[in-house]
C-alpha positions in Angstrom: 8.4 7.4 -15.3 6.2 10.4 -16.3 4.4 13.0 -14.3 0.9 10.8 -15.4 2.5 7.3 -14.4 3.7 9.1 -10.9 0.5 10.1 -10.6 -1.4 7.2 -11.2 0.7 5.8 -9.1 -0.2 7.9 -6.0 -4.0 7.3 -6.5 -3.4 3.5 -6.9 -0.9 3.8 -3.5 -4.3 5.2 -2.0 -6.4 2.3 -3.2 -4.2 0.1 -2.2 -3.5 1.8 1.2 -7.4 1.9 1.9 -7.7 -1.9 0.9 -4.8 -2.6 2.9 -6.6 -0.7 6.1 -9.8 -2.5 5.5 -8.1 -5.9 5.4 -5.7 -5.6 8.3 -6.9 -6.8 11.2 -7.9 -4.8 14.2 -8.6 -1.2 14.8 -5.7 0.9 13.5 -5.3 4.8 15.0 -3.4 5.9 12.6 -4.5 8.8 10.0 -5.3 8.7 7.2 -2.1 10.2 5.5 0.2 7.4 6.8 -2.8 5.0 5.3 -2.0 6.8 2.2 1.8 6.5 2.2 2.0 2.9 3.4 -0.3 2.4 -0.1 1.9 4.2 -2.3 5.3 2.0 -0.5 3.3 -1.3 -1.0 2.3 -0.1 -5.2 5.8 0.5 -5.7 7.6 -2.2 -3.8 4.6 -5.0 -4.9 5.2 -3.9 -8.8 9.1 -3.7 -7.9 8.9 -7.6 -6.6 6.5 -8.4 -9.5 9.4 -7.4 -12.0 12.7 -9.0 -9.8 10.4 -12.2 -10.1 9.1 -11.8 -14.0 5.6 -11.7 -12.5 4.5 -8.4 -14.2 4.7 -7.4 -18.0 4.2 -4.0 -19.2 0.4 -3.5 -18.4 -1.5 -4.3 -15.7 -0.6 -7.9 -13.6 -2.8 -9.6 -11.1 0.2 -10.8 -9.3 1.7 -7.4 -9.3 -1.7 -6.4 -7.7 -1.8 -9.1 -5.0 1.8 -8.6 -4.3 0.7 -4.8 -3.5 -2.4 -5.4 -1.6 -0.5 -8.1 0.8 2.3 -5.4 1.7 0.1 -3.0 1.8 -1.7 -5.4 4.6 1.6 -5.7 6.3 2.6 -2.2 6.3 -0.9 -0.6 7.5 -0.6 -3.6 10.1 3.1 -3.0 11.3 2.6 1.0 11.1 -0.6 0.7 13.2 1.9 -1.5 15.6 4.4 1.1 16.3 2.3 4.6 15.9 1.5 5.9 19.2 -2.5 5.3 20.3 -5.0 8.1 20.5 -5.6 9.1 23.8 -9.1 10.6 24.6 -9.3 14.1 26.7 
């Protein structure tokens, strides 16, 4: 991979990662950088499973893309679950 594909890969994780916030349900307290790195985790493990399962050539896929926003859904959601809530002084 080259310093442009890692790259585009980080701002797609952050797509993804936002989509994967708005689409999760309840009210999540987690910042906005863990957002961002569940994102990038769901790109590369969504494209990762797109390619174990021959679901992703070598441009872009739609299942490659639905496989990333789902875990992206999944990780926002089970992050949100475990990090600590914001308490109000």
């Amino acid at each position: 991979m080259t310093i442009a594909g890692l790259a585009a890969a980080v701002v797609l994780g952050a797509v993804i990662g936002a989509l994967g916030r708005l689409l999760a349900p309840g009210r999540e307290s987690m910042p906005i950088w863990l957002t961002i790195g569940a994102g990038i985790v769901a790109a590369f493990a969504g494209t990762g499973l797109a390619q174990l399962f021959g679901l992703a050539g070598d441009g872009w896929s739609l299942w490659a893309t639905i496989l990333q926003i789902v875990l992206a859904v999944v990780g926002v959601f089970l992050v949100a679950a475990f990090w600590p809530e914001r308490t109000h002084r």
